[in-house]
C-alpha positions as CSV (number, residue, x, y, z in Angstrom):
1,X,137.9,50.0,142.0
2,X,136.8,48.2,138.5
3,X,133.7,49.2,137.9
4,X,131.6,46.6,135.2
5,X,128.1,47.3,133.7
6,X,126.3,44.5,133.2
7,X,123.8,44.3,130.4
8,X,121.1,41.9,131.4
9,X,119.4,40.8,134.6
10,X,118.4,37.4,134.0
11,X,120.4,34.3,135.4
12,X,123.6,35.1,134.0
13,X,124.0,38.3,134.5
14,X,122.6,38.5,138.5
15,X,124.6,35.8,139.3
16,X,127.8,37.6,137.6
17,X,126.7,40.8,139.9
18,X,126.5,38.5,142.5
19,X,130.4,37.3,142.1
20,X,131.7,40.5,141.1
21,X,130.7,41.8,144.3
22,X,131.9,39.0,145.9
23,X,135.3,39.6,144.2
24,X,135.1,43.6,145.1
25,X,134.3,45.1,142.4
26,X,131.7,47.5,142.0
27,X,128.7,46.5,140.0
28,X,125.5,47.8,138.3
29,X,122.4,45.5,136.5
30,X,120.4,47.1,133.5
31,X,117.7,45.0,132.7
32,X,115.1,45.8,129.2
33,X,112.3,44.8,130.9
34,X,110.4,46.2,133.3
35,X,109.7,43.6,135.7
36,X,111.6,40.5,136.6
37,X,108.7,38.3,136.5
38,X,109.6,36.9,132.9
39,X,109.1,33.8,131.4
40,X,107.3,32.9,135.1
41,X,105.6,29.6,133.3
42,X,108.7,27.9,131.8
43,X,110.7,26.0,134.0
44,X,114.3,24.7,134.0
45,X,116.8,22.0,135.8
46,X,119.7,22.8,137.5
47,X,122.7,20.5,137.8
48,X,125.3,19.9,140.4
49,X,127.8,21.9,138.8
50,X,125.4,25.1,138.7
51,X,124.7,24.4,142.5
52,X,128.4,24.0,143.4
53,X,128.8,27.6,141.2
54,X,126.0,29.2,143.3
55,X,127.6,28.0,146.4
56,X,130.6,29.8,146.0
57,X,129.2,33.0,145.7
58,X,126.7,32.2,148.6
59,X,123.7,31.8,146.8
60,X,122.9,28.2,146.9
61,X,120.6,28.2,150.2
62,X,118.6,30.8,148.3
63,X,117.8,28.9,145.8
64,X,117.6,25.7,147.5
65,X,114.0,27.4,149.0
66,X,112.3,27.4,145.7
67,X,111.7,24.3,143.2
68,X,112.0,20.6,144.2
69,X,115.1,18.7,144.1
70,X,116.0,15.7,141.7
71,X,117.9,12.6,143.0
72,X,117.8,9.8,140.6
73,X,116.4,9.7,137.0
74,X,115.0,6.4,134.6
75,X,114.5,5.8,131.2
76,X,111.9,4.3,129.3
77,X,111.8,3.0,125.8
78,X,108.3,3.6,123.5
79,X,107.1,0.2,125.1
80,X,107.2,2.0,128.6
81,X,109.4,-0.1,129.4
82,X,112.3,0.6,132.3
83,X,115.8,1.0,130.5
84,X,117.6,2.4,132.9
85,X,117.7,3.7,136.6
86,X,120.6,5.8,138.2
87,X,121.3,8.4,141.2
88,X,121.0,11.9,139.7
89,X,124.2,14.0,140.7
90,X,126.0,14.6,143.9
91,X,122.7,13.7,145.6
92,X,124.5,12.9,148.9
93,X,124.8,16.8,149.1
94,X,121.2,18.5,149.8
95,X,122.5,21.9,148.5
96,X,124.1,20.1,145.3
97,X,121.0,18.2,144.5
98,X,119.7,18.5,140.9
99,X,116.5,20.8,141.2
100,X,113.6,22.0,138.8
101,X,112.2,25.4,139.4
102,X,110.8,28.0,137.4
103,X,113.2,30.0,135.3
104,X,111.4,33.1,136.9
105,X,111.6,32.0,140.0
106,X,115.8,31.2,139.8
107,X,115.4,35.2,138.2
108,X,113.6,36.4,141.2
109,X,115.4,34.5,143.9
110,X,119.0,35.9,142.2
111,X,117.6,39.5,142.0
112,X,116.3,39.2,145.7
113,X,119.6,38.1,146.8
114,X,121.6,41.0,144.8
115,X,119.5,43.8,146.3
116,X,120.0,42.5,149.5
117,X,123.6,42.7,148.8
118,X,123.3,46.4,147.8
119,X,123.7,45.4,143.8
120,X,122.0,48.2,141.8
121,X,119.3,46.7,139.4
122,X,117.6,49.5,136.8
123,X,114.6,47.4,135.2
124,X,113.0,49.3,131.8
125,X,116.6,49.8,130.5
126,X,116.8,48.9,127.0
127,X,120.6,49.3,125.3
128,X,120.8,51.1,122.0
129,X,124.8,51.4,121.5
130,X,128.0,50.7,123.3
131,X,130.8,53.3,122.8
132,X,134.7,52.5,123.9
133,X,136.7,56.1,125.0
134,X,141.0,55.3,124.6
135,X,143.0,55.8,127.0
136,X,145.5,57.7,125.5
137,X,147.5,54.5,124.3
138,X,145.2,53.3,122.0
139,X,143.6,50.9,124.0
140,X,139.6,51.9,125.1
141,X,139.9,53.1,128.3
142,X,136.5,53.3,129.4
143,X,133.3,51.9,127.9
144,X,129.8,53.6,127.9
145,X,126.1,52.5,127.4
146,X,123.3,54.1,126.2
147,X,120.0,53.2,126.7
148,X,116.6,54.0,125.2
149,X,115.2,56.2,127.8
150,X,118.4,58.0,128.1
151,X,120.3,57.1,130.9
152,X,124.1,56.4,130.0
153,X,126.3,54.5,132.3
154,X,130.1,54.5,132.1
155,X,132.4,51.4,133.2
156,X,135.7,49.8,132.7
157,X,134.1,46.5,131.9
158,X,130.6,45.9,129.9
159,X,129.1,42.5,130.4
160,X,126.5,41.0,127.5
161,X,124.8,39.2,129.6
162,X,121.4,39.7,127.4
163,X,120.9,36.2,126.2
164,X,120.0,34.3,122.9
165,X,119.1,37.3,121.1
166,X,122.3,39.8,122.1
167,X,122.1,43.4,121.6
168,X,126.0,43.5,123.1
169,X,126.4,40.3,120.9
170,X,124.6,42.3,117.9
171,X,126.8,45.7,118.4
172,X,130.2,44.0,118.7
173,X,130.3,40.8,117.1
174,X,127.5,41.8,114.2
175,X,128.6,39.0,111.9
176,X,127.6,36.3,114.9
177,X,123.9,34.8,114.1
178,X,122.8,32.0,116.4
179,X,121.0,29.2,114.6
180,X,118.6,26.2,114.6
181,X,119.3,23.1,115.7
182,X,117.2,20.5,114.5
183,X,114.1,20.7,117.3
184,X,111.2,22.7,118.2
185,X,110.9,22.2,122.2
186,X,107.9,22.2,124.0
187,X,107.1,23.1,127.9
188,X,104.2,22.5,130.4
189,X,102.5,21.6,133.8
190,X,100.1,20.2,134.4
191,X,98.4,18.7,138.1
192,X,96.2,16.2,136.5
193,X,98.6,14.0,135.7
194,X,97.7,10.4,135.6
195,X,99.2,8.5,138.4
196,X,102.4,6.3,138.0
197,X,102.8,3.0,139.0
198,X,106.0,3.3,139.8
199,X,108.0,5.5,142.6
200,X,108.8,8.7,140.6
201,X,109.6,11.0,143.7
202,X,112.2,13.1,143.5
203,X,112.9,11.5,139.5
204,X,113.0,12.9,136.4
205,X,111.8,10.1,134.1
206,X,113.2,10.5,130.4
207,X,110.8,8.8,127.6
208,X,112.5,7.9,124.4
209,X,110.7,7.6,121.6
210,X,109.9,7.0,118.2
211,X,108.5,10.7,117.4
212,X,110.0,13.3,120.6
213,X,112.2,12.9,123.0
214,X,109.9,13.3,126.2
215,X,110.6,13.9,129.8
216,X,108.9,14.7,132.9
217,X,109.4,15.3,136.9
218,X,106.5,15.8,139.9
219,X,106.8,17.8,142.6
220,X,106.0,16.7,146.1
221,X,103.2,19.0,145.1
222,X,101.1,17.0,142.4
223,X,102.7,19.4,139.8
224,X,104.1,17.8,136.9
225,X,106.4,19.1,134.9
226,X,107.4,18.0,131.3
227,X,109.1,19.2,128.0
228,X,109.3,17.5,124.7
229,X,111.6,17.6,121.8
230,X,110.3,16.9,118.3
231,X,113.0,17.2,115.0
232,X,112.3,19.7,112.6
233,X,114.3,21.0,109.8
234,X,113.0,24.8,110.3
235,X,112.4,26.9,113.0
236,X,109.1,28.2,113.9
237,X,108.5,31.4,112.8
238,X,107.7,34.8,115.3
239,X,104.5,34.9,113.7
240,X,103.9,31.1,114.4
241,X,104.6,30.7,117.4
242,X,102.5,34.3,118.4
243,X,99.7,33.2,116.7
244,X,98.7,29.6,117.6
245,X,95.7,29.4,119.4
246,X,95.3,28.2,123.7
247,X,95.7,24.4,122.6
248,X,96.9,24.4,119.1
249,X,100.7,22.6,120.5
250,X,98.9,20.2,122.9
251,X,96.4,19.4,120.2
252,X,99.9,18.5,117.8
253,X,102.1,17.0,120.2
254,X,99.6,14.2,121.5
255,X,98.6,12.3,118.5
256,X,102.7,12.1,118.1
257,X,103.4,10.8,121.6
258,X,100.2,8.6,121.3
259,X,102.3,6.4,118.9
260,X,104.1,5.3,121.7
261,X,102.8,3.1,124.6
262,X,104.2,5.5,127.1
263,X,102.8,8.0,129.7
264,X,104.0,10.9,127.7
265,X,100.6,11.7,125.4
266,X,98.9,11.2,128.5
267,X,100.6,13.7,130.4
268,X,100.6,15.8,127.5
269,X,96.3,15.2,127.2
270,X,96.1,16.7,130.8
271,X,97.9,19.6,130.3
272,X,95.4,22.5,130.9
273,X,97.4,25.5,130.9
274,X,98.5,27.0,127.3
275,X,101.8,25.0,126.3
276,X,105.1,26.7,125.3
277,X,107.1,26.4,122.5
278,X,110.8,27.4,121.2
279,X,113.1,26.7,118.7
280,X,116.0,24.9,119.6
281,X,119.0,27.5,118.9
282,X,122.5,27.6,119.5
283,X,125.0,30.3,118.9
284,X,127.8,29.0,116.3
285,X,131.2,28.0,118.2
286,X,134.2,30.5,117.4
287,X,131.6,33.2,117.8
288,X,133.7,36.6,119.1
289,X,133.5,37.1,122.9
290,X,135.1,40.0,123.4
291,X,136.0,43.3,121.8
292,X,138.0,45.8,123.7
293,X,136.3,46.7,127.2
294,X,133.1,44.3,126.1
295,X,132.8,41.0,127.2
296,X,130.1,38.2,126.3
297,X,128.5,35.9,128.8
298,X,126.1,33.2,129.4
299,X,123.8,32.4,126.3
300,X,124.9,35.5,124.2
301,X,128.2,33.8,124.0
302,X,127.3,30.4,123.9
303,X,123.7,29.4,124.1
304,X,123.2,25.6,123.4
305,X,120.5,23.5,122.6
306,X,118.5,23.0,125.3
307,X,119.4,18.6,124.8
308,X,122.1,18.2,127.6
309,X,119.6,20.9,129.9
310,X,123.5,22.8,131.1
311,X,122.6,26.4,130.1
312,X,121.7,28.2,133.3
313,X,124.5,25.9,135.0
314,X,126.8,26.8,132.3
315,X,126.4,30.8,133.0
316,X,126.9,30.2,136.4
317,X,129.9,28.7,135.9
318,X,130.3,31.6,133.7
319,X,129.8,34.1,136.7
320,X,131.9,32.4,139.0
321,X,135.4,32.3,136.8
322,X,135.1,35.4,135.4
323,X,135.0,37.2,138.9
324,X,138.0,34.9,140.0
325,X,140.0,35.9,136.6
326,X,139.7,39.4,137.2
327,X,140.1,39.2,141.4
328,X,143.4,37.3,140.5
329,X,145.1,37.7,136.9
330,X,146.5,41.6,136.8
331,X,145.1,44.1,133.8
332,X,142.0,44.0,132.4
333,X,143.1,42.6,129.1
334,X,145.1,39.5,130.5
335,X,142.0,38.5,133.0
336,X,139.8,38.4,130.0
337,X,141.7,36.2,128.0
338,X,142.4,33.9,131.0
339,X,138.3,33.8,131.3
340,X,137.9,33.0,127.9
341,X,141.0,30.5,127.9
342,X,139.1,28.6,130.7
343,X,135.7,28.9,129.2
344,X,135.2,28.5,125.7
345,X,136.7,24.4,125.3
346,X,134.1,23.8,128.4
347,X,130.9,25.5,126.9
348,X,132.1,24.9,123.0
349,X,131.8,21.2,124.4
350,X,128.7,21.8,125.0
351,X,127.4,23.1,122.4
352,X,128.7,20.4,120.3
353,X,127.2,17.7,122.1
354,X,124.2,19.1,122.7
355,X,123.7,20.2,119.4
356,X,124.4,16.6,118.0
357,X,121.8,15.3,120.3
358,X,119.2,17.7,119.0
359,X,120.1,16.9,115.4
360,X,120.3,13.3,116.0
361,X,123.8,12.7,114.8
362,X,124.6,9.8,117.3
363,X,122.7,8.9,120.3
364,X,124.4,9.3,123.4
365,X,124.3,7.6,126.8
366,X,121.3,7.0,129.2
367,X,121.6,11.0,130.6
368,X,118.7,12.9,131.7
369,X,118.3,16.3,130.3
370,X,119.9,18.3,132.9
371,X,123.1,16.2,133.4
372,X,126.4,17.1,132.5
373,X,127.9,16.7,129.0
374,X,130.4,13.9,128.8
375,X,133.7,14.9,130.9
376,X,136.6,16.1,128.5
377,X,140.1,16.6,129.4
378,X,140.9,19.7,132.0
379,X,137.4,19.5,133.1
380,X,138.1,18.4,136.9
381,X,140.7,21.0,136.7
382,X,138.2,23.7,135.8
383,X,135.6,22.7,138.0
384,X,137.9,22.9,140.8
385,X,138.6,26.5,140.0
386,X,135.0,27.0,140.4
387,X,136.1,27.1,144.3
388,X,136.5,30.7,145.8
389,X,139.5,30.2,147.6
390,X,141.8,28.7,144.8
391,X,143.4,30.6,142.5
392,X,143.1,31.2,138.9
């Protein structure tokens, strides 16, 4: 039996565990931190395509019990004015509704649903090298990890599944640098929100205007949740973003929205709670995968700006094609480059679009973050392969 290590134990990498063992392979998780209660505050969308990925690996009414779902979205222009009004997804579907939720919550529902399923997860495991043994045809034959409190795992398979800032990504593909692109993004939640006039249940409502890109959803809660996205030509620095005081991005952000006649400064104004901030980053197309018995995955292979909101949906997809390729295509080498085959036109797609949204090279469609980037060619056929049963 293939046995794969995967290196991270956030939502790409559980969810791969999660289809390996599905596809009957034998799996282990090693997680750096020590918990997996990170990033508990920030909060993500999920689209349909990420819900029909979790459903094929049985996952889907798990997650379906935490966050809120998402059926239609609107947009307004900086007057406040209604632009636009459309269903959200495959709404007819409850399990294949759009959803918010907390990205720590997706984490904890995924790890819950691996231990259940006998998945080994070692939190506290940091990597410090990956080492690939021949076979004795010059090929690696097996690959090893070692990890900063010592433990070493061997495998046939090693999965970077450790996110924007690879350490797989950094010890195989060293040359491969993600970069910014054109945004800082902030997050928050508030349940003082002023009250709309208009029916937002169950909405995401997407503000565009003349300083951020601004958009918000309510839970059946009160909770309101919101991000923004404001050009920049520079990334915030470690030490900036570490630094700022309790209501230093709040106290920024709302004189900008406030030049719109929107709800967004508003929303912003009652935001209690300390406000995140990130860079928008992507990692360059044409970045290396793989290398030998290595593979990259999720948003160490392709992390996108977060403009088009597909990167947990895109790692899922991720999760769910890999285990098919290497359940159905023979040698290790051949499923691998079947995976990427499928994979990298799909998420380089991505990127791109996303990544011209950020930078405001052309203004795209009346799309919610969260919703699929516009359909290119072979993209039915791919999503179709998403389902267990067909073949690769």
């Amino acid at each position: 039996m293939t046995r794969v290590l995967v290196v991270g134990g956030g939502i790409a990498g559980t969810a791969a565990a999660l289809a390996l063992r599905k596809a009957g392979l034998e799996v282990a998780v090693y997680e750096a931190h020590p918990d997996r209660a990170e990033d508990l505050g920030a909060f993500l969308t999920l689209a349909s395509n990420g819900l029909r990925a979790l459903a094929q690996i049985d996952a889907c009414e798990a997650v379906a019990s935490v966050g809120f779902p998402l059926t239609s979205m609107r947009v307004v222009d900086a007057t406040g004015a209604e632009a636009a009004r459309a269903p959200l997804g495959e709404a007819a579907d409850p399990l294949l509704r759009y959803r918010c939720l907390r990205r720590g919550e997706l984490n904890a529902t995924l790890q819950a649903e691996a231990a259940r399923r006998g998945i080994t997860i070692v939190h506290g495991a940091r990597l410090v090298s990956v080492e690939q043994e021949p076979d004795g045809t010059g090929a690696p034959g097996t690959v090893t990890a070692r990890f900063a409190d010592g433990r070493v795992a061997t495998g046939d398979l090693l999965l970077g599944a450790d996110g924007l800032n690879s350490t797989v990504r950094r010890l195989t593909a060293p040359g491969a640098r993600p970069r910014h692109a054109g945004q800082h993004v902030f997050y928050g939640c508030t349940a003082d929100a002023p009250v709309s006039d208009v029916d937002e249940t169950a909405c995401v409502t997407m503000t565009r205007g003349s300083t951020a890109a601004f958009g918000h959803m309510t839970s059946p809660e009160g909770e309101t949740f919101w991000f923004a996205r404001v050009g920049a030509d520079a990334p915030l620095t470690a030490d900036e973003i570490a630094h700022a005081g309790p209501g230093h991005w709040r106290d920024l952000l709302v004189p900008l929205l406030r030049a719109d006649r929107t709800a967004a400064a508003d929303v912003v104004a009652a935001t209690k709670d300390p406000v995140l901030v990130t860079n928008a980053t992507e990692v360059p197309n044409g970045t290396p995968w793989r290398l030998g018995r290595t593979l990259l995955i999720g948003d160490a292979a392709h992390a996108a700006s977060p403009a088009t909101g597909q990167g947990a949906s895109m790692a899922l997809e991720d999760a769910v094609i890999l285990a098919k390729c290497l359940r159905d295509v023979p040698g290790l080498a051949s499923a691998l480059a079947r995976y990427e085959g499928l994979r990298r036109p799909r998420v380089e797609h991505n990127t791109t679009v996303s990544g011209n949204i950020s930078r405001g090279v052309h203004t795209p469609g009346p799309r919610p973050s969260g919703g699929p980037p516009p359909a290119r060619p072979g993209d039915d056929e791919l999503l179709g392969l998403l389902e267990w049963d067909a073949r690769i």
